[in-house]
Phi, psi and omega in degrees: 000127175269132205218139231210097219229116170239116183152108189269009206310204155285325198265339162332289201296325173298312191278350193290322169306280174296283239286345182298307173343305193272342138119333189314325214211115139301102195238137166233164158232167178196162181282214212236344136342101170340153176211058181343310207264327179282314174304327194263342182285332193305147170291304190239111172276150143255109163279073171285044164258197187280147162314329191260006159260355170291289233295301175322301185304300196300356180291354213246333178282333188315306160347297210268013191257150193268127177321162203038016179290176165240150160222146193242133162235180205253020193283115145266010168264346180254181198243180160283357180302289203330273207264042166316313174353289213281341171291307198301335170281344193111354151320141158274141175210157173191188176237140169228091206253119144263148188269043178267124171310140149210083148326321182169175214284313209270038163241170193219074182303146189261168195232030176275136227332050140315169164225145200255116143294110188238168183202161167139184170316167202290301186292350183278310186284330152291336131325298176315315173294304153340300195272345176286322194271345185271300165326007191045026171259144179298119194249126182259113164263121221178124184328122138222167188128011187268153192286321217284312170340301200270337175296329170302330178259321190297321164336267221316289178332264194287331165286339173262313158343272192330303218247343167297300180320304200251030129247031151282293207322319193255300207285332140299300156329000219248310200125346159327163185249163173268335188282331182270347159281306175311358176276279175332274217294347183292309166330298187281348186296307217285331197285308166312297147337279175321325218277308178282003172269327164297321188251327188111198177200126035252013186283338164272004169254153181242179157112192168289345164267333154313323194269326147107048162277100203270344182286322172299317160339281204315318197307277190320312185294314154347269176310319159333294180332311215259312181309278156234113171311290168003286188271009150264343171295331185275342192276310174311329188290309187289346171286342173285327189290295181332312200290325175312283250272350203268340190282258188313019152268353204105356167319146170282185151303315201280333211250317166305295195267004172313319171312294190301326202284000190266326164263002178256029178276000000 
């Protein structure tokens, strides 16, 4: 399959990466600039650009595409209307959104066993798949471009980004080096990460609130205090979810609001 990547970003560049790897798929890339003649060869275009640049982009590729190519882009926030263009050519379209942290190009997240959402036509959604599996990743099908979709993963993402910043933030105040509290908290993080993919949720969460130790709270909220405000503001914020999630492993009620009462004083 020849596959055809417009885009140098983090996520361009990752799938450009892996699928060479795997040896499975022909790739070429390019920026966002047409590139006619790598367009008209392609099986598959993947549109790896900014969301407010798939419309454009497929307007500008649209021209050059050979009836039945599929083309995808990785907006998990957008729908396939972004690439009417491109239907309108004889195109197949669709989305294929890996569910991968990318910071920025020169980082190289590995997409070994990640997972891809894809949702579009039948044959867009089998290209997706196609392309999941040579990245050694799982392909799920299932609407996105639904808001509540993408919210869910930026929660994951970007809610851990956030609360890893403000415990480097203490754990330096600590006495920490800064590169070695982020190595620590990237560590218990990644541990995390294992825990919910092997065990599920709510069976991977630990700590004192799983245990309904409303006193190591209080301890903990205390010590915050003296430390960093921030991060007790981040810890309050996130504790009634914890407290959810500790209520479906078996926390009691009663032991749940002993909890929540600590922050609502």
């Amino acid at each position: 399959m020849n596959v055809h990547i417009i885009g140098r970003g983090g996520v361009g560049s990752a799938l450009g990466r892996s699928l060479r790897s795997s040896g499975r798929h022909r790739v070429t890339t390019g920026g966002r600039r047409p590139q006619p003649s790598r367009e008209r060869a392609a099986d598959v275009i993947v549109l790896a650009v900014p969301d407010d640049a798939i419309q454009t982009t497929a307007i500008s590729i649209a021209p050059n595409l050979t009836p039945g190519v599929c083309v995808l882009h990785c907006a998990g926030a957008r729908g396939t209307e972004e690439l009417d263009a491109c239907k309108v050519r004889g195109a197949s379209v669709g989305v294929m959104h890996p569910l991968v942290s990318f910071p920025n190009a020169r980082s190289h997240p590995s997409l070994e066993g990640t997972t891809f959402t894809v949702q579009g036509e039948r044959s867009a959604i089998a290209a997706g798949r196609q392309i999941a599996s040579a990245c050694g990743a799982r392909a799920v099908v299932a609407r996105t471009g639904d808001p509540s979709y993408h919210a869910a993963a930026a929660l994951a993402a970007n809610g851990a980004a956030a609360l890893a910043f403000a415990s480097v933030r203490v754990l330096t105040r600590l006495g920490f080096e800064r590169r070695a509290a982020e190595r620590a908290i990237g560590g218990l993080l990644r541990t995390v990460g294992d825990n919910v993919e092997r065990l599920g949720v709510p069976e991977a969460l630990t700590g004192p609130i799983a245990r309904g130790e409303a006193e190591t709270v209080a301890a903990h909220r205390r010590a915050l205090r003296d430390v960093d405000e921030g991060a007790l503001s981040a810890y309050d914020a996130v504790l009634p979810a914890v407290v959810r999630c500790a209520r479906a492993a078996g926390l009691s009620k009663r032991s749940a609001e002993k909890i929540l009462r600590l922050v609502r004083r």
